[in-house]
C-alpha positions in Angstrom: 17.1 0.8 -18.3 16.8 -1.0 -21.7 19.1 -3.6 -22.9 19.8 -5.2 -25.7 19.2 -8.7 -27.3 23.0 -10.0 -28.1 23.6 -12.3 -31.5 23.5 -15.2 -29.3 19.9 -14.0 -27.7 20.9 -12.8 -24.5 19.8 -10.7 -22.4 21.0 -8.6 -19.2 18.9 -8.3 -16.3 19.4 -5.0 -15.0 20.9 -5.1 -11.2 17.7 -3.6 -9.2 15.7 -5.7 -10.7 17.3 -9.4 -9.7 17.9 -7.7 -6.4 14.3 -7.1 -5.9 13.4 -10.6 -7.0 16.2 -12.0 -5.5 17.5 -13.9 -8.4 21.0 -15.2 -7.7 23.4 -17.5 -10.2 22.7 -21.0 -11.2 18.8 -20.2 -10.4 16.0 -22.1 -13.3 14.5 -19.4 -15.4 11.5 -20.7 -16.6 10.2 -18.6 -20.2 6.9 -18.6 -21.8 5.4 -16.3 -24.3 2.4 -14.9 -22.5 -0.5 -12.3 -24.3 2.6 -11.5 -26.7 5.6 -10.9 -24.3 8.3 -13.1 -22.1 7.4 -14.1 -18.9 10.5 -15.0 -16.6 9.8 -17.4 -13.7 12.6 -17.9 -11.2 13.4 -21.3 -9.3 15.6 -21.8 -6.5 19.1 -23.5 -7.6 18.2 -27.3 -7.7 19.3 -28.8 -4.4 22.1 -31.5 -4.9 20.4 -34.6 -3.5 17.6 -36.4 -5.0 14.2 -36.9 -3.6 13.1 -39.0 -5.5 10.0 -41.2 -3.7 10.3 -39.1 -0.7 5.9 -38.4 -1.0 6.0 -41.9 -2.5 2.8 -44.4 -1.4 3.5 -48.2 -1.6 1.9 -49.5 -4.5 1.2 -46.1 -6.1 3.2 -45.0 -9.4 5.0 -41.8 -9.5 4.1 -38.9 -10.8 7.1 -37.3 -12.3 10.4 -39.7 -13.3 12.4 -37.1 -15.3 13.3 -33.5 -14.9 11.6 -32.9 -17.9 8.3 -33.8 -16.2 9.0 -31.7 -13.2 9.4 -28.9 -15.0 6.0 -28.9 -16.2 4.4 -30.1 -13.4 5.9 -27.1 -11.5 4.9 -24.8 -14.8 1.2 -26.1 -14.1 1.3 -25.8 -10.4 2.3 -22.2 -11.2 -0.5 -21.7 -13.6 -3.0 -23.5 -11.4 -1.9 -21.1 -8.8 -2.1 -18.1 -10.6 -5.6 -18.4 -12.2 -6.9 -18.9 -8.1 -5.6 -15.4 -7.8 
């Protein structure tokens, strides 16, 4: 089923196909151009409590401090994952 991009570029995703994937409201859609098209990753709806430092070490500096950074450190987990196969 095609749709079509609205003025304000949206888009609909037909109903099959965010039952198959199981995408639900408030989910993070992650977008990258890819080889010339959209790629659509889905996230679970963030959790509402932080865990920040919960894999902390003593001594040893975060990681990730922002939201910003955890995005792209799950984007590269994702791409790490992918290349493996």
């Amino acid at each position: 089923m095609p749709s079509y991009v609205s003025e304000r570029g949206q888009i609909t995703i037909d109903r099959a196909v965010r039952k198959k994937l199981g995408v639900r409201p408030g989910m993070v859609a992650h977008q990258r151009v890819v080889s010339g098209h959209l790629e659509v990753i889905f996230l679970p709806v963030p959790h509402q409590r932080s865990l920040y430092g919960v894999f902390h070490k003593e001594g040893e500096k975060p990681k990730v401090s922002t939201r910003e950074e955890l995005d792209e450190a799950v984007m590269e987990a994702i791409d790490e994952e992918q290349a493996r196969g």
